[in-house]
Jmol script that loads the backbone (N, CA, C; Angstrom):
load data "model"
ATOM      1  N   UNK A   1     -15.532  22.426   2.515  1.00  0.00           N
ATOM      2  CA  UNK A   1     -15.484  20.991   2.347  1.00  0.00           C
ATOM      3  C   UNK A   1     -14.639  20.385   3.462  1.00  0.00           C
ATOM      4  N   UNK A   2     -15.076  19.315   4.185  1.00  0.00           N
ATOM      5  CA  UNK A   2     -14.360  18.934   5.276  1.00  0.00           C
ATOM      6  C   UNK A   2     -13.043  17.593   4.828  1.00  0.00           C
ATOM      7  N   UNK A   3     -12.288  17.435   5.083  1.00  0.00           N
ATOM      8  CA  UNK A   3     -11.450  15.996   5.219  1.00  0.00           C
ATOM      9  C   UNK A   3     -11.982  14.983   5.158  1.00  0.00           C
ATOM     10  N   UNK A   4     -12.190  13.579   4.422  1.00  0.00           N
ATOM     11  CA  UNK A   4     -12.703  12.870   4.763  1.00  0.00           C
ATOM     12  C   UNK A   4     -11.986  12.177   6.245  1.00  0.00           C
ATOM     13  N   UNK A   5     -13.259  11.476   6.784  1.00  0.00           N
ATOM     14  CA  UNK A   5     -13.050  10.331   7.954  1.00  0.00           C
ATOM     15  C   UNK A   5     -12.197   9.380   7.459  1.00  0.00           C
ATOM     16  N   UNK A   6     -11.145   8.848   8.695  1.00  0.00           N
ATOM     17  CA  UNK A   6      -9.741   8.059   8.196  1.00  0.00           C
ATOM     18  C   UNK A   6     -10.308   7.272   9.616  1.00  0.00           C
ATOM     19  N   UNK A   7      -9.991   5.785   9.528  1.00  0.00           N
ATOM     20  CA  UNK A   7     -10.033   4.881  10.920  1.00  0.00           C
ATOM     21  C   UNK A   7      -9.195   4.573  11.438  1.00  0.00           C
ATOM     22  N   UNK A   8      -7.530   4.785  10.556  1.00  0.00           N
ATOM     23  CA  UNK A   8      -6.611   4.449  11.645  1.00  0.00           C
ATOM     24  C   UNK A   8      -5.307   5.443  11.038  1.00  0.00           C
ATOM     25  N   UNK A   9      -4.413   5.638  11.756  1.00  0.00           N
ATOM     26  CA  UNK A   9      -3.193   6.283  11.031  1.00  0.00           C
ATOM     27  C   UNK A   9      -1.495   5.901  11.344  1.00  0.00           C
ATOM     28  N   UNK A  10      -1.000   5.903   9.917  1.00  0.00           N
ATOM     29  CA  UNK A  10       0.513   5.514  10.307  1.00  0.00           C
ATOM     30  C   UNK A  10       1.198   7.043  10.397  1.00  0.00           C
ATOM     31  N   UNK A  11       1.961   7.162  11.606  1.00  0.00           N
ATOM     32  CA  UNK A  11       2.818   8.123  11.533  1.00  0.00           C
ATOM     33  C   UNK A  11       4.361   7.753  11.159  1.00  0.00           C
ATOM     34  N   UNK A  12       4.604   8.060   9.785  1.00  0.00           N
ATOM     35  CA  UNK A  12       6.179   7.950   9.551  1.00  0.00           C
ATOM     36  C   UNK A  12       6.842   9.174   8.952  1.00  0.00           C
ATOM     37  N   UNK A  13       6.833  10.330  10.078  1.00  0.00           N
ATOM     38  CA  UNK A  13       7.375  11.573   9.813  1.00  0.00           C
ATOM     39  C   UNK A  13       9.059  11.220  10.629  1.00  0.00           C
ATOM     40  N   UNK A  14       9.841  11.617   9.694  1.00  0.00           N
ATOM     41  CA  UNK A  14      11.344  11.966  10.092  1.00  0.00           C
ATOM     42  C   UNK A  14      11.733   9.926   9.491  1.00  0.00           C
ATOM     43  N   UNK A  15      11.061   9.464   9.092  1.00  0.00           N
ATOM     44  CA  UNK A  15      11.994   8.546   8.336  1.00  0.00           C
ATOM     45  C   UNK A  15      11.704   8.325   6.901  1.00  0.00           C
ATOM     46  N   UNK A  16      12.910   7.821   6.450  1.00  0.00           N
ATOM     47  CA  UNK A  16      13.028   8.292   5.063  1.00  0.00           C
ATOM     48  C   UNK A  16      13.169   6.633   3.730  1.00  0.00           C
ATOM     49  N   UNK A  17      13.041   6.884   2.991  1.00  0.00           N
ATOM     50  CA  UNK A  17      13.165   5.930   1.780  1.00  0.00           C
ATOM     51  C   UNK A  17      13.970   4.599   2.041  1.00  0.00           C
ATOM     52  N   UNK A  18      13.862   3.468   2.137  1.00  0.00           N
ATOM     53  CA  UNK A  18      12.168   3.240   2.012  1.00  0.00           C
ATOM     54  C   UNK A  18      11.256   2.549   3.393  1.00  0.00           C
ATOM     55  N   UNK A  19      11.707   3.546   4.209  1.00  0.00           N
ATOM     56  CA  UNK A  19      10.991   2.770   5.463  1.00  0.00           C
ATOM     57  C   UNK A  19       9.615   2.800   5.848  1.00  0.00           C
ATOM     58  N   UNK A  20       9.134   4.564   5.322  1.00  0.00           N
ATOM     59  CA  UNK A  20       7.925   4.874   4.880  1.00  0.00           C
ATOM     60  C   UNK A  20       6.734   3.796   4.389  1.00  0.00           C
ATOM     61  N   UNK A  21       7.287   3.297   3.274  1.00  0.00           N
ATOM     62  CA  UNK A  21       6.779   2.502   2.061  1.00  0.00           C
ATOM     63  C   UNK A  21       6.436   1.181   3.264  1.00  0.00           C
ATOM     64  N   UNK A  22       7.566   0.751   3.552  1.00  0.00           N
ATOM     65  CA  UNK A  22       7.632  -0.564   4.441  1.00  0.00           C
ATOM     66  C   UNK A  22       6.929  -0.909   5.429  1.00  0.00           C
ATOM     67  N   UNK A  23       6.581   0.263   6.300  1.00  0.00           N
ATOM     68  CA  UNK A  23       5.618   0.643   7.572  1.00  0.00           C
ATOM     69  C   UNK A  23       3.924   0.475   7.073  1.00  0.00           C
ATOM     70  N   UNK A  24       3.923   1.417   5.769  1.00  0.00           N
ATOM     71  CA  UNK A  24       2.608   1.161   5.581  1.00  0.00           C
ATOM     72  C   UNK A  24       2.044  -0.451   4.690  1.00  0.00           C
ATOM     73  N   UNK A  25       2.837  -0.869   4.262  1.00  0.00           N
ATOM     74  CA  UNK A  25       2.691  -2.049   3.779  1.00  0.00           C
ATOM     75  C   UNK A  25       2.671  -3.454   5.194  1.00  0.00           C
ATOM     76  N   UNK A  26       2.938  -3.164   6.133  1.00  0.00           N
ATOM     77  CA  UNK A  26       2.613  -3.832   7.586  1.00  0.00           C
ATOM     78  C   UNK A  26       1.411  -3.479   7.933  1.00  0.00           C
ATOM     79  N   UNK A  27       1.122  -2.522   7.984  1.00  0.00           N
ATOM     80  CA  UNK A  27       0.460  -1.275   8.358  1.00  0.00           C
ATOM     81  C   UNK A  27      -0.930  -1.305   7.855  1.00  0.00           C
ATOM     82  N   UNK A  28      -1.114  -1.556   6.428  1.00  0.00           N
ATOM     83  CA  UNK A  28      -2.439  -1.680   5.719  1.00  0.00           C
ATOM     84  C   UNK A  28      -3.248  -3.117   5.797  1.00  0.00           C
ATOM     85  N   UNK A  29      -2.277  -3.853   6.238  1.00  0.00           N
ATOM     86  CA  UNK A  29      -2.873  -5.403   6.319  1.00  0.00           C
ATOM     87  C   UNK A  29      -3.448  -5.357   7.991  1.00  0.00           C
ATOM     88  N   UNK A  30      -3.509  -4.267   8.493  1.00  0.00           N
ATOM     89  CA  UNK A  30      -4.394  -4.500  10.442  1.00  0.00           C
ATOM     90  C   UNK A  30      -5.824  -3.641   9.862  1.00  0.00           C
ATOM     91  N   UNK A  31      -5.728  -3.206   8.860  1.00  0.00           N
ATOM     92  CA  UNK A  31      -6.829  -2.429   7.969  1.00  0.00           C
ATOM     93  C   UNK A  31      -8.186  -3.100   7.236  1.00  0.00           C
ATOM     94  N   UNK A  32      -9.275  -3.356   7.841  1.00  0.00           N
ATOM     95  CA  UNK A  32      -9.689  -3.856   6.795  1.00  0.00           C
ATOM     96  C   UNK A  32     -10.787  -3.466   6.034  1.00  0.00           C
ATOM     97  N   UNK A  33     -10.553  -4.341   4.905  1.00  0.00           N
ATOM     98  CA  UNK A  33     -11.497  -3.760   3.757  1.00  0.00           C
ATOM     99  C   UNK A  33     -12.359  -3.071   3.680  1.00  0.00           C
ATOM    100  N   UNK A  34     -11.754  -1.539   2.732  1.00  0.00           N
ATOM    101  CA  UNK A  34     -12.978  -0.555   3.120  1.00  0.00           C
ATOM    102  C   UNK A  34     -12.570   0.602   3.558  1.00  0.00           C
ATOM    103  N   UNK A  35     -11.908   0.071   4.603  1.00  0.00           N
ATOM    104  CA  UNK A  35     -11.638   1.013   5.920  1.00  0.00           C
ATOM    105  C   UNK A  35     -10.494   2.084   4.959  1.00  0.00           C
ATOM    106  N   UNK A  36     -10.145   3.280   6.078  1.00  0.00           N
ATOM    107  CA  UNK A  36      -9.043   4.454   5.594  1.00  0.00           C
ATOM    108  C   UNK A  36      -8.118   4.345   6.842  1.00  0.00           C
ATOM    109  N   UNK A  37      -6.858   4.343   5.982  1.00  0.00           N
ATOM    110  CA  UNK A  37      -5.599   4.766   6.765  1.00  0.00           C
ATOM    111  C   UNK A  37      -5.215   6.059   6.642  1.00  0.00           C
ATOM    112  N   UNK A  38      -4.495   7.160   7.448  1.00  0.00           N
ATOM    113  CA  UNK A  38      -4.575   8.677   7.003  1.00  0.00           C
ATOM    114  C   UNK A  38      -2.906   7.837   7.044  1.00  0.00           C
ATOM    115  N   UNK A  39      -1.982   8.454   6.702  1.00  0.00           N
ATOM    116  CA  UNK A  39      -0.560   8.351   6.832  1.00  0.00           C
ATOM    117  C   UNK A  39       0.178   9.576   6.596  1.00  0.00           C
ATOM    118  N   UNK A  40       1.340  10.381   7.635  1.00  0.00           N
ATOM    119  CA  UNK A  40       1.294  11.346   7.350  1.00  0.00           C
ATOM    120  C   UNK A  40       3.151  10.862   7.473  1.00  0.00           C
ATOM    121  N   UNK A  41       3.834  11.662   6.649  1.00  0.00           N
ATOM    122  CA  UNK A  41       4.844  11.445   6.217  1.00  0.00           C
ATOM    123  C   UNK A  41       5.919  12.741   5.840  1.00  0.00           C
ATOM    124  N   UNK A  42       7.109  12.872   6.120  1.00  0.00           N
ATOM    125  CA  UNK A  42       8.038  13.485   5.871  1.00  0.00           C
ATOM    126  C   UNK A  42       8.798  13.639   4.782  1.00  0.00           C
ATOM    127  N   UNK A  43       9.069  12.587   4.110  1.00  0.00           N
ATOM    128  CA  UNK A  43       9.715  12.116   3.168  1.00  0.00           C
ATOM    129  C   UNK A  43       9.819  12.338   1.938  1.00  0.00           C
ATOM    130  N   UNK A  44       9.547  13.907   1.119  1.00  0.00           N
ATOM    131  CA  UNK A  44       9.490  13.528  -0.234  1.00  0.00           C
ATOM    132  C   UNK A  44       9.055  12.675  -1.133  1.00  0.00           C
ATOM    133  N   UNK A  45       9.764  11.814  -0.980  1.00  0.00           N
ATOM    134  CA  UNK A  45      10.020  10.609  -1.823  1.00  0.00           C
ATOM    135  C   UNK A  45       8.294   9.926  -1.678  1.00  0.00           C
ATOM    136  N   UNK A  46       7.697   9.886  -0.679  1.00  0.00           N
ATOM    137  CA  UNK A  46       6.638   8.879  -0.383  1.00  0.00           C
ATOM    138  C   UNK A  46       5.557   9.733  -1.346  1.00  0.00           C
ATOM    139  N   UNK A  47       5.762  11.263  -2.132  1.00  0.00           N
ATOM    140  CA  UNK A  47       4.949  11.846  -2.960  1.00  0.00           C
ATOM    141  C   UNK A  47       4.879  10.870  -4.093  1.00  0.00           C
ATOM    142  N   UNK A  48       5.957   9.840  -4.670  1.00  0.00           N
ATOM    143  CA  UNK A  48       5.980   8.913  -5.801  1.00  0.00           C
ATOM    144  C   UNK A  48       5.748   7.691  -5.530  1.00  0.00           C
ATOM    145  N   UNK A  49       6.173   7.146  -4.281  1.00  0.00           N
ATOM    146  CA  UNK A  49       6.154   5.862  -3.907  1.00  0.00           C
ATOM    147  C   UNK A  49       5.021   5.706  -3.317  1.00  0.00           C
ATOM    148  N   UNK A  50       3.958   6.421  -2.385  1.00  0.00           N
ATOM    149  CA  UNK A  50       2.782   5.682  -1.800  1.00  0.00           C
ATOM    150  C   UNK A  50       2.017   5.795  -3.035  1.00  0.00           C
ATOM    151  N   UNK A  51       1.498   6.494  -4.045  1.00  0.00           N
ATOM    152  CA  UNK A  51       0.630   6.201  -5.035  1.00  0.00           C
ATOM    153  C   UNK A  51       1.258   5.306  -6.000  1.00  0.00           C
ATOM    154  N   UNK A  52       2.293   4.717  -6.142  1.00  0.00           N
ATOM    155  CA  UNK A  52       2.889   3.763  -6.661  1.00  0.00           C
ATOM    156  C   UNK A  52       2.189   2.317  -5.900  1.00  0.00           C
ATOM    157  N   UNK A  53       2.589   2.240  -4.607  1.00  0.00           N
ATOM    158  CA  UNK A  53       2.170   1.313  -3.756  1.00  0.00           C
ATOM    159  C   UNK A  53       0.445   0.626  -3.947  1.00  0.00           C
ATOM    160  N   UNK A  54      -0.001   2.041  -3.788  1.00  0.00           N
ATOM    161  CA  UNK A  54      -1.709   1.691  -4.258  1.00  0.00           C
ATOM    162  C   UNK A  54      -2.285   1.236  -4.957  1.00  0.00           C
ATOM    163  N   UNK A  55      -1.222   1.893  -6.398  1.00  0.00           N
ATOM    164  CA  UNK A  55      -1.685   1.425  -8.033  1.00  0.00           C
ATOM    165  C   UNK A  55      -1.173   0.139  -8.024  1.00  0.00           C
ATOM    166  N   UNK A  56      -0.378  -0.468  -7.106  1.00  0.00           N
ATOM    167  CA  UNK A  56      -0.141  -1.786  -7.318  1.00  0.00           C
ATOM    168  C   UNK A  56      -0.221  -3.104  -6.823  1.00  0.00           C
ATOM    169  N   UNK A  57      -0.986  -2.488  -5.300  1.00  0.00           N
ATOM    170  CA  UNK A  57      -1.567  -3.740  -4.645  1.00  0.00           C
ATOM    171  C   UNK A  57      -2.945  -3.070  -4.447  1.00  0.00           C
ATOM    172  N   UNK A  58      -4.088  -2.165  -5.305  1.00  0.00           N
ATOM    173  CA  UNK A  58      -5.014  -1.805  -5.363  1.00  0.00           C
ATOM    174  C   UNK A  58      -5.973  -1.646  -4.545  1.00  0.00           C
ATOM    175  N   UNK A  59      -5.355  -0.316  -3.527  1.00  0.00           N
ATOM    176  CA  UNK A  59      -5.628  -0.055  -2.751  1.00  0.00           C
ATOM    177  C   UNK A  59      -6.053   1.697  -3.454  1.00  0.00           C
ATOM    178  N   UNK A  60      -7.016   2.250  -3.162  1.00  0.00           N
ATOM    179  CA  UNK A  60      -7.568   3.446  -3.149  1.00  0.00           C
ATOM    180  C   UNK A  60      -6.734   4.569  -2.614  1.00  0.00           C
ATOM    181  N   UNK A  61      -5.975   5.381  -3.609  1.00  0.00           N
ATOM    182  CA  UNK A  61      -5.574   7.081  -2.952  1.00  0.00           C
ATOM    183  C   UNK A  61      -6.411   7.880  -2.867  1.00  0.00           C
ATOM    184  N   UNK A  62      -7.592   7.996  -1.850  1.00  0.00           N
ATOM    185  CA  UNK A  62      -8.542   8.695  -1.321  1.00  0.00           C
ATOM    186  C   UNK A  62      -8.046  10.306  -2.048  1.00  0.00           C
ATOM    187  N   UNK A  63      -6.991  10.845  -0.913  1.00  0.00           N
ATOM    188  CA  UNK A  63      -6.653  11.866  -1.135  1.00  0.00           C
ATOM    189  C   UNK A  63      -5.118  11.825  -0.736  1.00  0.00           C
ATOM    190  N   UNK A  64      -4.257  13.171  -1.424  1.00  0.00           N
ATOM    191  CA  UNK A  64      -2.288  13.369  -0.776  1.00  0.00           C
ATOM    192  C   UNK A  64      -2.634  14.972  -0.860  1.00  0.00           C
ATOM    193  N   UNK A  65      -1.854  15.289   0.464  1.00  0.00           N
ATOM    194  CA  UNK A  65      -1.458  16.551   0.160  1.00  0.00           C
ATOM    195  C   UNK A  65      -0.471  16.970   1.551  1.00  0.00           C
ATOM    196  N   UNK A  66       0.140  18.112   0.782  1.00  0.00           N
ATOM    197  CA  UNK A  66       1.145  18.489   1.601  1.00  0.00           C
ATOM    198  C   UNK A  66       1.049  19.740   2.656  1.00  0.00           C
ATOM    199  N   UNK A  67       1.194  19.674   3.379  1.00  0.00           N
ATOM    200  CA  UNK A  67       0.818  20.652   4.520  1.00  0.00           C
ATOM    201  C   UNK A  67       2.170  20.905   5.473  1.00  0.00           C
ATOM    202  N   UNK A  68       2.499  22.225   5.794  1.00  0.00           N
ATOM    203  CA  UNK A  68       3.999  22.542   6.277  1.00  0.00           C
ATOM    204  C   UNK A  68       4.717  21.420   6.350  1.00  0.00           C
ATOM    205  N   UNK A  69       5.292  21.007   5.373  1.00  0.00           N
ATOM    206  CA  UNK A  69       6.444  20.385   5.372  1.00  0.00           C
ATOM    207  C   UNK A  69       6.303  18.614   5.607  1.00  0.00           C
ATOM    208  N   UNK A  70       4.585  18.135   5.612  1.00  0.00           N
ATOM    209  CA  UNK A  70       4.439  16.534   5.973  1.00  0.00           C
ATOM    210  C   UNK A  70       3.627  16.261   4.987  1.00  0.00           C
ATOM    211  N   UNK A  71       3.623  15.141   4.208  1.00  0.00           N
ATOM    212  CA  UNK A  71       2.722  14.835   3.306  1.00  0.00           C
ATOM    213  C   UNK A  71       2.073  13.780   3.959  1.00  0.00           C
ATOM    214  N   UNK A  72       0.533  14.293   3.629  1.00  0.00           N
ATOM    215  CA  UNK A  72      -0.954  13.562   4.460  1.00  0.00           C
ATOM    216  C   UNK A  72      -1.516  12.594   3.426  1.00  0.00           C
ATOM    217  N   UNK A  73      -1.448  11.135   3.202  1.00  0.00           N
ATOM    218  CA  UNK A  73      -1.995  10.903   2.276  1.00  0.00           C
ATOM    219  C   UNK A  73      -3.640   9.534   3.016  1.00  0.00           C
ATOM    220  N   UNK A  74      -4.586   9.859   2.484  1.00  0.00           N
ATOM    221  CA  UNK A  74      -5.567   9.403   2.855  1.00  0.00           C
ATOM    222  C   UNK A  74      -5.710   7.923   2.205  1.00  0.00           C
ATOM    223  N   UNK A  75      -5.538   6.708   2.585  1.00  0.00           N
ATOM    224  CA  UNK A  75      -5.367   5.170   1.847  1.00  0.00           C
ATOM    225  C   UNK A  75      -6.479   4.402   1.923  1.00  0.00           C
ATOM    226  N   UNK A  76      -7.902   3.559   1.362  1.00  0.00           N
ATOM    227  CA  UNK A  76      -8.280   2.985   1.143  1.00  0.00           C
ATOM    228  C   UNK A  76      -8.388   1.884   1.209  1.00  0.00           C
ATOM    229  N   UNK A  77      -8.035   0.452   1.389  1.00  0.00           N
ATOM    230  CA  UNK A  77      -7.549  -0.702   1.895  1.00  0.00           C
ATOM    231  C   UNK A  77      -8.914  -1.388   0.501  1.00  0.00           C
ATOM    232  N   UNK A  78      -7.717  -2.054  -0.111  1.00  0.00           N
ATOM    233  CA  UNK A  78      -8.573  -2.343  -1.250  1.00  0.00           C
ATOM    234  C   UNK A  78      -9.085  -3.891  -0.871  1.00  0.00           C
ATOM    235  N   UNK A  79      -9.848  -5.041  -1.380  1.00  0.00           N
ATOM    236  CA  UNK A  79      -9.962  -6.328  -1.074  1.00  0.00           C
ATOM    237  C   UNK A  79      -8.604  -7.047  -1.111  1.00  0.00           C
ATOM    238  N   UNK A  80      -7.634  -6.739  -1.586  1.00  0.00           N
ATOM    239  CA  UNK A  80      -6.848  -7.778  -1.582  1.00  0.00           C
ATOM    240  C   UNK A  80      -5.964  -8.064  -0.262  1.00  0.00           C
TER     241      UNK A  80
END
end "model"
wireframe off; spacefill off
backbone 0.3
color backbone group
């Protein structure tokens, strides 16, 4: 099974809570509707807070997962 296709990506590896969160919330509004952001991240913390983020300005968690030590999460850009 391959990865899905992502159209743009935030890199916020090596910063931490809550700058992560903050970047992609700039970040998802150059996105539009439809489209996938890949975002790949360092931070622990963004394992609770980006699917938090999604469920609440309803945006799609495609896919998250963690791979040596960066969490990859695949974002959706919902209509709003």
């Amino acid at each position: 099974m391959t990865a899905p296709n992502y159209d743009s990506e935030l890199d916020a590896r090596g910063l931490f809570c809550p700058e992560p969160v903050m970047m992609l919330h700039n970040r998802i509004n150059d996105v539009e509707p439809g489209r996938v952001l890949r975002v790949v991240a360092t931070d622990p913390s963004t394992t609770r807070d980006i699917p938090r983020f999604c469920q609440f300005l309803g945006h799609e968690l495609v896919s998250e997962q963690e791979q040596g030590g960066e969490y990859i999460y695949l974002i959706r850009r919902g209509e709003a």
